[in-house]
N, C-alpha and C positions, 0 to 999 in steps of 0.2 A: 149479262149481269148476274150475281151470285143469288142464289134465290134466297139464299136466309137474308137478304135486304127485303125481302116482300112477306118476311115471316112474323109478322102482328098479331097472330093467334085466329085470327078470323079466316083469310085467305090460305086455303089448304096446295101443298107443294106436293102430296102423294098423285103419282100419277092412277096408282089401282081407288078405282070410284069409292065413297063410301056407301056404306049402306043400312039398314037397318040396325045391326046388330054391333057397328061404328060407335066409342062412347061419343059423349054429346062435346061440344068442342067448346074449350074452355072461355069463362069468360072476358069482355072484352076488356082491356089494357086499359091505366087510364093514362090521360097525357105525360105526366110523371115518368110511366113506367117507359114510354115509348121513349120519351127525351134521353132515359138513361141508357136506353138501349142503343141511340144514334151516337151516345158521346162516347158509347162501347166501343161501339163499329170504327167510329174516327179515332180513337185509342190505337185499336189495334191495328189496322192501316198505317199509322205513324210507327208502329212497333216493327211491322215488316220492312218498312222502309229502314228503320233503324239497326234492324236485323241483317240486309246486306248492305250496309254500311261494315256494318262490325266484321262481315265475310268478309269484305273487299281489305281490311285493314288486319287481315287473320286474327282478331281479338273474339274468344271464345268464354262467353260469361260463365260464372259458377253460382251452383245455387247449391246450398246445406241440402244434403237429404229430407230432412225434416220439413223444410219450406217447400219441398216438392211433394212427400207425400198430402203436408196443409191442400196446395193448390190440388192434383187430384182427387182428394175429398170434396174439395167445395166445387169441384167441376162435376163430379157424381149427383151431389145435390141440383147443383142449375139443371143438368138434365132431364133427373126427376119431378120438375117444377114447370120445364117448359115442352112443347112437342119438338120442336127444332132450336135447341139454344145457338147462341150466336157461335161462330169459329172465335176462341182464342186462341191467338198469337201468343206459343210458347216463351220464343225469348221476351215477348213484351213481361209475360210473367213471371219468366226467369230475372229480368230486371228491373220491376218491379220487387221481387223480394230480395234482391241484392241493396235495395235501398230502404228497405221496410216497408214499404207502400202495399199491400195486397191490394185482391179484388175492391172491396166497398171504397176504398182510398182511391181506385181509379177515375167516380164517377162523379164529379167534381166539376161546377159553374167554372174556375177560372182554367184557365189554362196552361199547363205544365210547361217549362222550356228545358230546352238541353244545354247544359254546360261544356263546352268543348275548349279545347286550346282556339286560341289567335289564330285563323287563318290571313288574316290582314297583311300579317306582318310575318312573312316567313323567315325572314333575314333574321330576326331577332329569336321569335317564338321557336323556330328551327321545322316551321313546316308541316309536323306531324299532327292531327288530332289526338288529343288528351283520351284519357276515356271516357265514356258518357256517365254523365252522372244526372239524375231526374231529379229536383227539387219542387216540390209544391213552390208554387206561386203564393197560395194565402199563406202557406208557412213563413215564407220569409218576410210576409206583409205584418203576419203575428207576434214574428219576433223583432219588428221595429216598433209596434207598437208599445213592445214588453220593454223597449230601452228608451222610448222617446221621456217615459218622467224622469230617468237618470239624467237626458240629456237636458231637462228644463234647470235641475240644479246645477249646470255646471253656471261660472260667474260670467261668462261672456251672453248666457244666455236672454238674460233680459235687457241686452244690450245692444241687440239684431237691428230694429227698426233706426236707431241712430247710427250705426253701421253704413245701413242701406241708404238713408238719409244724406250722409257722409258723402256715399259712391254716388248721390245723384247729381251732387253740385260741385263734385270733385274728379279728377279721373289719378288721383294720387294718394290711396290714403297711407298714412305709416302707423302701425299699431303696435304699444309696449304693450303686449300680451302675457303676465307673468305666470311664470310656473303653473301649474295646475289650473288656467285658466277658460281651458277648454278651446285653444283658437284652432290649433290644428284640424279638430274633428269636425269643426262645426262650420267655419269661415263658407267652406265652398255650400255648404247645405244652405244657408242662410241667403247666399246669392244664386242661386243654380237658375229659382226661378223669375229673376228682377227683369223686365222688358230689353234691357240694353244686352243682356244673354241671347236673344233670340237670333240665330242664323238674317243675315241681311246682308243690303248693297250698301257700298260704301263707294266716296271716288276716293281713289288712288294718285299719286303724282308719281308718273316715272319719270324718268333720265337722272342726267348728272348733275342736274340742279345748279348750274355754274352760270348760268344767264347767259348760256348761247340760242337758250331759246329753242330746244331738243326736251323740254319737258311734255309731257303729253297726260291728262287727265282720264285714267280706265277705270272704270265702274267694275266691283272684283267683290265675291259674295267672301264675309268674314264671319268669326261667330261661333256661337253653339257648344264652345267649350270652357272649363276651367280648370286651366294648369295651374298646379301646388308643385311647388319646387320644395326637396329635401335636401339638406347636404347628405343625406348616406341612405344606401339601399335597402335596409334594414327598417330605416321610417316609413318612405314610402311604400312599402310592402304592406308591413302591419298597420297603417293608415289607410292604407284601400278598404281591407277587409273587413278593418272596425265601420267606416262610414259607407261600406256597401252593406254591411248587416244592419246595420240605421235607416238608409235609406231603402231598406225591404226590397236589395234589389242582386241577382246573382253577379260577381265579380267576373268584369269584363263589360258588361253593357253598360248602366248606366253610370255606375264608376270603376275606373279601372287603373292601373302601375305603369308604367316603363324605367325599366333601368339594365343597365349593361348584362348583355344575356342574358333578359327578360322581358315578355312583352305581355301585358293582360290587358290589350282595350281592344276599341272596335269600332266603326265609325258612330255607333251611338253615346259613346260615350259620353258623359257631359261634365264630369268631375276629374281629372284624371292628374295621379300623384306621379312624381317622378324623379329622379336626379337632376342638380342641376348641370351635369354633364350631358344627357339627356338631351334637356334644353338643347343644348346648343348644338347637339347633332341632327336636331331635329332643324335647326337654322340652315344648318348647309343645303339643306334644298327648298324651304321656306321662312327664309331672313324677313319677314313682313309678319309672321306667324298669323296666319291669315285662319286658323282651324281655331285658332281663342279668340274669345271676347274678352277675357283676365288671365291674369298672371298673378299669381300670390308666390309670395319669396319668403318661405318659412324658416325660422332659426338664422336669422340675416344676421346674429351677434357673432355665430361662429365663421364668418368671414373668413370661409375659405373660397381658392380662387375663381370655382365655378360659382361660387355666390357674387363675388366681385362682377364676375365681367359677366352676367348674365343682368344685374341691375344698370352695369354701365349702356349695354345695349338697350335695355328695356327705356331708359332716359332718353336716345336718342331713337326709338319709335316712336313716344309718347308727343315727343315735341317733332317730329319729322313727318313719316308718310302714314305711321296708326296713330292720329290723332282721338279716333273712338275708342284706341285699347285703356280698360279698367289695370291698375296697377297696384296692387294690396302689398306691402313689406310689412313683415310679422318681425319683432323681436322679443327677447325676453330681458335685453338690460336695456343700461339710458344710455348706450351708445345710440337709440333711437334718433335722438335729436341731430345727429350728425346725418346720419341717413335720409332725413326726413328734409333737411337745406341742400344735400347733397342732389335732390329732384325736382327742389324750385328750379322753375325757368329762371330767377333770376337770384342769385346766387345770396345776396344781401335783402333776399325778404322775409318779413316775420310768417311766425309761424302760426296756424291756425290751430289750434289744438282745444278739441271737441271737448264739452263734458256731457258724459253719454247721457247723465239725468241732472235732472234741475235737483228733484228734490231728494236725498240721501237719505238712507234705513240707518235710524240709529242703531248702533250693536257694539259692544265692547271688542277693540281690538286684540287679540293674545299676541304678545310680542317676545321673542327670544332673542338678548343678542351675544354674539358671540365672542367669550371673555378673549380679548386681543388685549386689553391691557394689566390683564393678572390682578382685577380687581372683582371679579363675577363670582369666584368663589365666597362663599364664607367661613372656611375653612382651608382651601386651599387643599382637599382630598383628595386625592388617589388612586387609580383603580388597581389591581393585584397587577396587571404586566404594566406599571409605568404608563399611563394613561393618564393623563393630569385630566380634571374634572374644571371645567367650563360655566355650566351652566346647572340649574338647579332644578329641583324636581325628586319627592320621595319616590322610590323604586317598591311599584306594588306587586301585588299576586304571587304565585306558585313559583320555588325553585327546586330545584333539582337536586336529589342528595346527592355524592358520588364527587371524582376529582377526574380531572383531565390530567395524564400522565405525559408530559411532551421535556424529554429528555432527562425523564425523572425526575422533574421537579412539578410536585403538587400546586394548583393554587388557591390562595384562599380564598373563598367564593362571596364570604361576607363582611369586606372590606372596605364597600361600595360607600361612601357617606352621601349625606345630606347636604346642601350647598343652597345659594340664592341667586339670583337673576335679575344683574343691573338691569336700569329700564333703559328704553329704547329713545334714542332722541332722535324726531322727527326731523327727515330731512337729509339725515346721514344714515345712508344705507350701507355704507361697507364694513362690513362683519358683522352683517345681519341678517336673520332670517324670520320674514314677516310671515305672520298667520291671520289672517282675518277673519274675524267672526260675522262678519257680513256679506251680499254679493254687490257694495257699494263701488260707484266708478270713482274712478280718484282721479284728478288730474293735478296733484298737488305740488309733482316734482316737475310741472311745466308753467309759463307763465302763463297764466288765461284772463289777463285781465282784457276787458271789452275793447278792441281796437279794430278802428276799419281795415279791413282786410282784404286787401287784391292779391291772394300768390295763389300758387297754384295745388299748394300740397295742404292737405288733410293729415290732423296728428290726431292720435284717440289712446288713452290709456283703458287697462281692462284688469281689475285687480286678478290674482292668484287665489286660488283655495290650496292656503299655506297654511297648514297647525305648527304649533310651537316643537320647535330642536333645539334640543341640549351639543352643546358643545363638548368634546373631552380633545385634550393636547397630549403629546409624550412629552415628559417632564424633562428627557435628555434626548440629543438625537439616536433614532435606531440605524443600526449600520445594515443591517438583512429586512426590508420592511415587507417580503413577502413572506418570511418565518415570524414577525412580527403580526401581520396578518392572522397567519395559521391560530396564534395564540389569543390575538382579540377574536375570531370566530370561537373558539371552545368555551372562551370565558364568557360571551355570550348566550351562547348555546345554554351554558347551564346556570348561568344569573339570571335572565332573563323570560319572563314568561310566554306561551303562546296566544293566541298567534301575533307572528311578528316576525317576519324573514329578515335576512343580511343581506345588503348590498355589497359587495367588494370592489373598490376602483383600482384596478390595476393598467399598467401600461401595453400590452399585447398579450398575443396567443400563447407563448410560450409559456411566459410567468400563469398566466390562468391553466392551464393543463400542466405547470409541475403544483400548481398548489391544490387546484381538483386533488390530484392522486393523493399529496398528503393529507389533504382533509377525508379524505375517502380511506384513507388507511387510520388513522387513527378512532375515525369512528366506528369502526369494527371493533373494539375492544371497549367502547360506551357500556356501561350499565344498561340493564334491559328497561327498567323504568325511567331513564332518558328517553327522551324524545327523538326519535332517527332524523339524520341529515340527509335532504335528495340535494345535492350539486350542482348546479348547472353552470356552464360558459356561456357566454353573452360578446359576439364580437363578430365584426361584419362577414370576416368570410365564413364564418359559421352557417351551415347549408339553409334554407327556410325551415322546412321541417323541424327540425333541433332549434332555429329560433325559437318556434312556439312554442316549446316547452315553457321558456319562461313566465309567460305569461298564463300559463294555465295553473290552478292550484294543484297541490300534488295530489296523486291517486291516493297513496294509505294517511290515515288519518294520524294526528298526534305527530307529524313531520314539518320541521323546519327549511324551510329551501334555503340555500345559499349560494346566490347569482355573483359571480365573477367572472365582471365586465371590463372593456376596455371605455373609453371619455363617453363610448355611443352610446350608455343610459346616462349620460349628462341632464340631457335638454331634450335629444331627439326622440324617445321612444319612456313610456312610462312603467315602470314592474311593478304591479299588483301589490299591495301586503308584505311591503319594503317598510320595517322603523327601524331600521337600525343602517347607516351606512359605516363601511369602513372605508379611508379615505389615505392611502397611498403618499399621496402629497406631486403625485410624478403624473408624464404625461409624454410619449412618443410622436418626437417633433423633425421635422426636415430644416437645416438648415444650411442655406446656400451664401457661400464668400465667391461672390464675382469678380473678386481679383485673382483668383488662383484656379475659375472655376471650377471649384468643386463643392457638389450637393450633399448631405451628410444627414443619417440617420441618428437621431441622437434624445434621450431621455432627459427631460426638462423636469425643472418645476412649474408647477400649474401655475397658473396667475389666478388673486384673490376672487374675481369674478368664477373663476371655474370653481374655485373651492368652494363659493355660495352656493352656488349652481348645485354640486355635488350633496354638500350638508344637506339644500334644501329637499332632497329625494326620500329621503327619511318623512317627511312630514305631509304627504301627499292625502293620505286617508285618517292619519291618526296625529298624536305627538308621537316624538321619534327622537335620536339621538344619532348624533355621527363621534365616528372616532376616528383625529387625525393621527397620522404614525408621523408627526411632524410636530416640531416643539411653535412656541409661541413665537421666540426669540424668530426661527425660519422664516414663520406664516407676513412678520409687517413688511421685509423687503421686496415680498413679490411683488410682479407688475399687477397693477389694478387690472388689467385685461390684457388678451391674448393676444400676441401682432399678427393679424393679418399673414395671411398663410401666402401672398402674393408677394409681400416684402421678404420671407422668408425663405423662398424655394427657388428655383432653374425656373424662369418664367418663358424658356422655348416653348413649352408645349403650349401656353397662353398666346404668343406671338402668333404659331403657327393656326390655332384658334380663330384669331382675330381676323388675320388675313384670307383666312377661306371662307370668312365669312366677310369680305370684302371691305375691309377695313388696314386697306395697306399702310394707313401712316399710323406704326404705333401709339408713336409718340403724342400721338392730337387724341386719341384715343382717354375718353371720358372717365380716368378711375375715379373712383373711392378715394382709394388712397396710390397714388403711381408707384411706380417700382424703383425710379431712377434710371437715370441714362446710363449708367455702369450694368447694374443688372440687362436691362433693354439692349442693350448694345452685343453682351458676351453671348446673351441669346439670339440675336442677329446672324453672331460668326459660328454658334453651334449649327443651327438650321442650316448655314451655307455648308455646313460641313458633312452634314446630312444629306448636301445633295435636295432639298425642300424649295431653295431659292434663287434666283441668276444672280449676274452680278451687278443687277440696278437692285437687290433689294427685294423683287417681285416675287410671289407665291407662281410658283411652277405647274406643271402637270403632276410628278412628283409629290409634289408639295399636297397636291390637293388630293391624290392617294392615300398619303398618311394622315391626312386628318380625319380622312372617313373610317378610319380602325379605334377602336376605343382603348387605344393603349397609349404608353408614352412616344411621343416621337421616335425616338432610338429604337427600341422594339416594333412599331412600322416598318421604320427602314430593313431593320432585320430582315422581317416578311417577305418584302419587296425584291430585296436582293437574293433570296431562298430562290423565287420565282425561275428566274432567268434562266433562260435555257442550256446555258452553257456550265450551271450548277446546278439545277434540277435538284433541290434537296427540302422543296417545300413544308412536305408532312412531316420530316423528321424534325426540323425546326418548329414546325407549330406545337408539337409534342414539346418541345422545350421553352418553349413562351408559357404553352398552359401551365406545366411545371412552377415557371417561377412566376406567375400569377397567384400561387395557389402557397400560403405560408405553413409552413413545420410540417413537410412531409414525411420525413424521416424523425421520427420519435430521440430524445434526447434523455438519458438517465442518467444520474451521477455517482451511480454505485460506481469501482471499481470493477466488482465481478459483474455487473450488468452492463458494464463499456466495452471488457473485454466480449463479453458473448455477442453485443451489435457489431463490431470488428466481425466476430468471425463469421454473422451470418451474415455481412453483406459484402463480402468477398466476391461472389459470384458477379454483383455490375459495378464495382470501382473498375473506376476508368485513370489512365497512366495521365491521358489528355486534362483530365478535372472534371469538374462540375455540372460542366452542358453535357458532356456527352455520356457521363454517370446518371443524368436526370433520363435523358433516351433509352438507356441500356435499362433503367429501373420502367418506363410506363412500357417498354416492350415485354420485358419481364414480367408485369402483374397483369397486361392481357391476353397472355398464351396460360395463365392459370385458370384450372377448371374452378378452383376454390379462391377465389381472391384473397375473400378476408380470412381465411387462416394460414394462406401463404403471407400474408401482409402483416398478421399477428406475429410468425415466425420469422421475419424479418426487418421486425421493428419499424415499419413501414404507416403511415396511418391510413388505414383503410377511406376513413371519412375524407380524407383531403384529397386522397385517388377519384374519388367520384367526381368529386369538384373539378378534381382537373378532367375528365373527363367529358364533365358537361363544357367545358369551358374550351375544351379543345372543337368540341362541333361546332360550337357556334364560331370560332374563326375560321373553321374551314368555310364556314356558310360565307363569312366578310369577304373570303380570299374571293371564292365562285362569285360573289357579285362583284368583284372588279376585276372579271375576269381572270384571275391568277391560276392560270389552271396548270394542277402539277399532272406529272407522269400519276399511272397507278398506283396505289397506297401499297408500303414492303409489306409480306407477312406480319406477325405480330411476333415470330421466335428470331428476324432476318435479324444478323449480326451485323454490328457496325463498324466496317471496315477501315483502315485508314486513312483510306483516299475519302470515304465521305467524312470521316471525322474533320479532316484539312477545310472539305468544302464548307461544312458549318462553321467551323471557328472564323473562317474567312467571312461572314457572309455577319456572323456579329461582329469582327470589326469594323465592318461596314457601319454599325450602329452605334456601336460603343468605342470608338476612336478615342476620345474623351476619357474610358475608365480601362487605362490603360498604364501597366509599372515595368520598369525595367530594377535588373536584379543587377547591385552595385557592388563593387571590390569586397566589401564588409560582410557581406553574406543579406541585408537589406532588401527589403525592394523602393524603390520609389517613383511616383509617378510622373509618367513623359508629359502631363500638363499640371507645373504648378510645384513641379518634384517634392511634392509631399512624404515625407516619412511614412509605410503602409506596411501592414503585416498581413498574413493568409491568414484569415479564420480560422476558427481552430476545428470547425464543424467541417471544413473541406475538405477532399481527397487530396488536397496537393497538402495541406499542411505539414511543414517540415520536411518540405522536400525544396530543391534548389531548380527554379526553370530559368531560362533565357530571358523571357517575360511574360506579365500575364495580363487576360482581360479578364475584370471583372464586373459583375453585373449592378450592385449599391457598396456603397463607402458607408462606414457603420465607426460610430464611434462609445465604446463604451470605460472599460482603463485604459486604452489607446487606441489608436488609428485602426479600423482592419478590414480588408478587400473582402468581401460576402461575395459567391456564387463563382468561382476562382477555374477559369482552363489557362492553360500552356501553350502559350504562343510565340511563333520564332520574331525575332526584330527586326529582321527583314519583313516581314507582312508589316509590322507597325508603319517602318520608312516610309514602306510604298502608298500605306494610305493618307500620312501624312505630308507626303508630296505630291502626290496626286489628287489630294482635296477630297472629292465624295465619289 
């Protein structure tokens, strides 16, 4: 044993004797000093351990010079202080100042933990340890205690105990949780620790339950967890992190994420956020979800189809074999009430709808609503770009001298008038936007009169912390409303005082990075005494990292952010020191005609709910104001709400869904709202087509392959068929899946002279074949570079969407290795694509894409072999303007007309033969 453990200052380690002339030995320790010196010793012992950990992973810490001469100074000094100071463990202290923590930080009652990636889950997390990173324990205790009074004011908060009250006599509750109302953050906190959460025995009934009397009753432990479903991976992310910094706890233990190539939990976890795609893959190997005690279904308005069939399942565990499972639906409209009959056991019973308090805070409501009948002005004012004015409110504080120069036309900055604000009639919410001056429950828009009540479902409303929004309309329709945009952010910018960021609602990625740039370019010739613009995108594929930007305020001071986002700061995720929204009018929608088969990308108008939705973003911390680029006349024919993303899309991949999760008879199949036996049916004969199903109908081997990939069916089959030995072209296809996973790789300009120079620098991988095999030729391309991103700059290439695909590409190679797909060895990263493999890719996606497939007709046209649709080549393709045999392509996009997106050249012979030979 090491003798500095025996070195207490009293018991001497020199072997030469002492003697007379020996100073006298210092005095004795007191218990204090010993304890620090034991939790030293245990320190650095974890530090060597953690030290060849970091050997074995060749991870080599850095420490500033300066943090190293600190530590040998104050190593100098312990010497001088003690006879034998204890051994420190360099890298303990090397990583220790890599995180701030020095010496006196190390000797601390609670206990430090190490942050690592998921080893749980290597399929997802991809296996590798993260790097270590050391977090005080009391710090993170500290800083939940620094958020717990924020978290008393949110409106859901005094509202906990009738919640829990709710979940104890119910096992259903439905909650209209409005905007700002804090359910997201707080639901799972509120229940995490209630008795019926605690891990236990439950009995079970297996078999088929058909009364042959093959049922058998197994005692089977459930429990211990709560699952938050998100519709998008962007909530659940930033949702983790907020209520693990709340709950003073490192992310991954006691609350943690999962969503598509990503995994942050662990078996401790007891909160855990996730997609509800997620969900259901997590079904395929536990359809009982036997790891939760709850399920919460958050944002259940936006009824998309993982929201769907994740309640339709959760209905028939409730009433089936998890009779103990808690079932929480969150929404933020009064499509509640539909939701909420939709999970009575019996179909025609009333509804229970809770009032969270007896007795109400008086408090003056502030109410805005939103002039939809051209009667809110009083004036009927105008803003300088055509903005019709709404709603009322003098415009205070500091403006900005100086003009916004945008195609040479000045504008006039104090034009802005004065106006009124009809009042609000209780009870009619649409084109309103409510602010409450209270955190009072309301249950006004339900009926709660006192009646006996036997159903099964719990309803609870939870008001919003809503401030009052000003409305403004365009007085004529805009024809460019992202150039319209450009000009309400400027006029903004310098009418408007700080602080007070812009929101922007736009439809995808592209429009947000052409309008970033021009906002980014015209602010460079801003006057110096403006206030500077930081820009940020907001939009799912956008990597984590660059998400948070948004939510952080900006580094230099006296700066306006301006977020442009796609629908995903609707409802799902909330931006900071947002008063101002601007508001598009549009909204990027899939829409599926199952007589023709064919699915289609296509740009809608919002429905009124969305446009509440969006106004109300503006009014979160402050009053605010939204500005539609949409006239009045537009705004009254929308649909009150969004249809159902299920009624709208190819519901193959839904089918295939269902049935591997042992629900072979669609059609009995518990919706929401169903899809129709025409929909139901065409995706029956896609799946057969696919190869997913026999010919009674039944989910295959096949079948159950593809469902365990988190892609769409078609791209499965892709995979599957890459596999086979007799085409061996797996990697080079995976390469082309992450590809078109991964949106606007190739950067898009509309100068002239900047088209012609992308023309000529990507000369090098256009491919004669099209678009699959130009995507291969480009990620071989950017990873034989030493310098990525300035070959990717010089090629117009986007760096940031390369990473993406990148990470996106290991984690299906990890999918492939767990279903066994194992390819030959991965080509070089310079190996040229020949034309023999180019044949065997293109073959291997008609295997998948059968379906989006054109033959080129007499006229010079193309049109498609299912449905003979009228279709053009994109114009972003390589084949554009050129004449093939026929082609596959990868999405049907409709914007001035029909056009094939993601476009190769394929002979008509391969089409026949897959269409005569089925899958």
């Amino acid at each position: 044993m090491p003798d500095f453990l025996f070195d207490d200052g009293l018991t001497n380690t020199n072997p030469v004797p002492a003697n007379v002339f020996s100073p006298p030995p210092p005095p004795p320790k007191s218990k204090r000093q010993e304890k620090r010196e034991r939790k030293k010793v245990e320190w650095d012992e974890k530090n060597r351990l953690r030290a060849a950990q970091r050997a074995v992973e060749g991870l080599s810490p850095y420490v500033p010079d300066r943090e190293i001469d600190f530590l040998k100074k104050k190593r100098q000094r312990e010497t001088q202080r003690h006879q034998s100071p204890p051994i420190i463990s360099q890298v303990g202290e090397e990583e220790r100042a890599k995180t701030g923590h020095h010496e006196e930080q190390a000797n601390v009652k609670k206990k430090r933990k190490t942050e690592t990636s998921n080893d749980k889950f290597p399929l997802l997390d991809g296996g590798v340890p993260g790097p270590v990173i050391q977090i005080h324990q009391g710090q993170l205790k500290a800083q939940a205690l620094r958020l717990k009074p924020l978290r008393a004011k949110l409106p859901i908060w005094e509202h906990q105990e009738a919640i829990r009250a709710a979940l104890q006599e119910k096992n259903v509750l439905v909650m209209l949780g409005e905007t700002g109302s804090g359910k997201s953050t707080q639901i799972g906190q509120f229940l995490v620790k209630e008795r019926w959460m605690a891990r236990r025995k439950v009995s079970i009934t297996f078999g088929k339950g058909d009364g042959n009397g093959d049922e058998k009753d197994k005692e089977v432990m459930v429990g211990g967890c709560i699952a938050i479903t998100q519709p998008r991976r962007v909530a659940a992310t930033n949702l983790a992190r907020r209520v693990a910094q709340e709950m003073g706890c490192h992310l991954g233990d006691e609350v943690g994420y999962s969503v598509r190539f990503d995994n942050k939990s662990s078996e401790k976890t007891q909160i855990k956020f996730l997609t509800d795609g997620m969900l259901l893959q997590e079904m395929l190997h536990d359809p009982l979800l036997k790891r939760y005690s709850a399920v919460v279904v958050d944002e259940a308005h936006e009824r998309t189809v993982g929201t769907d069939l994740v309640m339709g399942f959760l209905r028939g565990l409730v009433y089936g074999k998890r009779k103990d499972l808690k079932v929480i639906v969150m929404s933020a409209t009064l499509e509640v009430e539909k939701m909420a009959l939709f999970f009575e056991r019996e179909r025609d019973a009333a509804l229970a709808f809770i009032k969270a308090k007896e007795e109400r805070k008086r408090g003056k409501k502030n109410v805005v609503e939103v002039n939809e009948n051209g009667d809110g002005g009083a004036d009927g004012g105008k803003l300088p770009n055509g903005i019709e004015k709404g709603g009322g409110g003098k415009k205070k504080g500091k403006k900005y001298e100086g003009t916004s120069m945008i195609n040479g036309n000045p504008y006039d900055w104090k034009s802005n008038k004065e106006g009124s604000s009809p009042p609000f009639v209780n009870g009619e919410r649409k084109g309103s936007v409510e602010g409450s001056g209270s955190n009072e429950s309301s249950s006004e828009d339900f009926d709660t009169e006192d009646e006996q009540y036997d159903g099964t479902v719990a309803a609870f409303k939870v008001p919003g912390r809503q401030f009052p929004v000003e409305i403004y309309h365009a007085p004529e329709p805009v024809e460019d409303y992202v150039y319209a945009a450009l000009k309400t952010v400027f006029q903004l910018h310098y009418g408007e005082p700080l602080p007070g960021d812009i929101l922007v609602f736009l439809t995808g990625q592209e429009e947000i990075e052409a309008l970033q740039k021009q906002i980014e370019d015209y602010a460079q010739s801003m006057d110096k005494n403006v206030p500077k613009i930081l820009v940020l995108p907001l939009y799912s594929a956008l990597p984590p990292g660059l998400q948070q930007r948004v939510f952080q305020p900006a580094h230099e001071g006296n700066t306006r952010k301006v977020i442009l986002s796609t629908n995903i700061a609707e409802t799902s995720v909330t931006v900071p020191g947002v008063r101002h929204v601007v508001d598009c009018g549009k909204v990027k929608t899939k829409q599926y005609r199952p007589r023709i088969g064919l699915e289609s990308l296509l740009i809608t108008p919002v429905s009124k709910s969305s446009a509440l939705q969006r106004a109300g973003r503006a009014g979160r911390e402050a009053p605010g104001k939204c500005y539609r680029l949409y006239t009045e006349r537009d705004f009254m024919p929308l649909a009150d709400t969004t249809v159902p993303e299920i009624l709208r899309c190819d519901v193959a991949s839904s089918i295939l869904t269902l049935k591997a999760r042992g629900q072979e008879d669609v059609l009995a199949f518990d919706y929401l709202d169903s899809p129709g036996r025409e929909a139901l049916g065409k995706g029956l004969e896609h799946l057969y087509t696919l190869g997913a199903l026999n010919n009674l109908g039944r989910i295959n081997e096949l079948g159950h392959k593809m469902a365990k990939f988190p892609l769409v069916p078609a791209l499965a089959r892709v995979l599957i068929a890459a596999a086979e030995p007799e085409v061996d072209c797996l990697h080079e296809v995976i390469d082309i899946v992450a590809a078109l996973s991964v949106e606007n790789i190739l950067l898009t300009l509309t100068s002239d002279e900047k088209r012609e120079q992308i023309e000529e620098a990507r000369k090098e991988f256009n491919r004669r074949e099209g678009d699959h095999i130009m995507l291969l030729t480009l990620v071989r391309e950017y990873e034989s570079q030493p310098q990525r991103k300035a070959w990717a700059e010089k090629h117009f290439v986007s760096h940031r969407a390369m990473q993406n695909l990148l990470d996106i590409r290991k984690q299906l190679k990890q999918y492939t290795n767990h279903l066994t797909l194992s390819p030959s060895p991965p080509p070089t990263p310079a190996a040229t694509v020949t034309p023999d493999l180019a044949t065997r890719i293109l073959k291997c996606f008609l295997k998948g894409f059968l379906h989006n497939t054109a033959r080129l007709v007499p006229d010079g046209s193309y049109r498609t072999v299912v449905g003979n649709q009228a279709v053009a080549i994109h114009p972003s393709s390589v084949l554009c303007g050129k004449r093939v045999e026929a082609i596959v392509y990868h999405e049907f996009v409709y914007t001035t007309r029909a056009f094939a997106r993601g476009v190769s050249a394929v002979e008509m012979g391969w089409v026949g033969e897959g269409l005569m030979g089925g899958s």
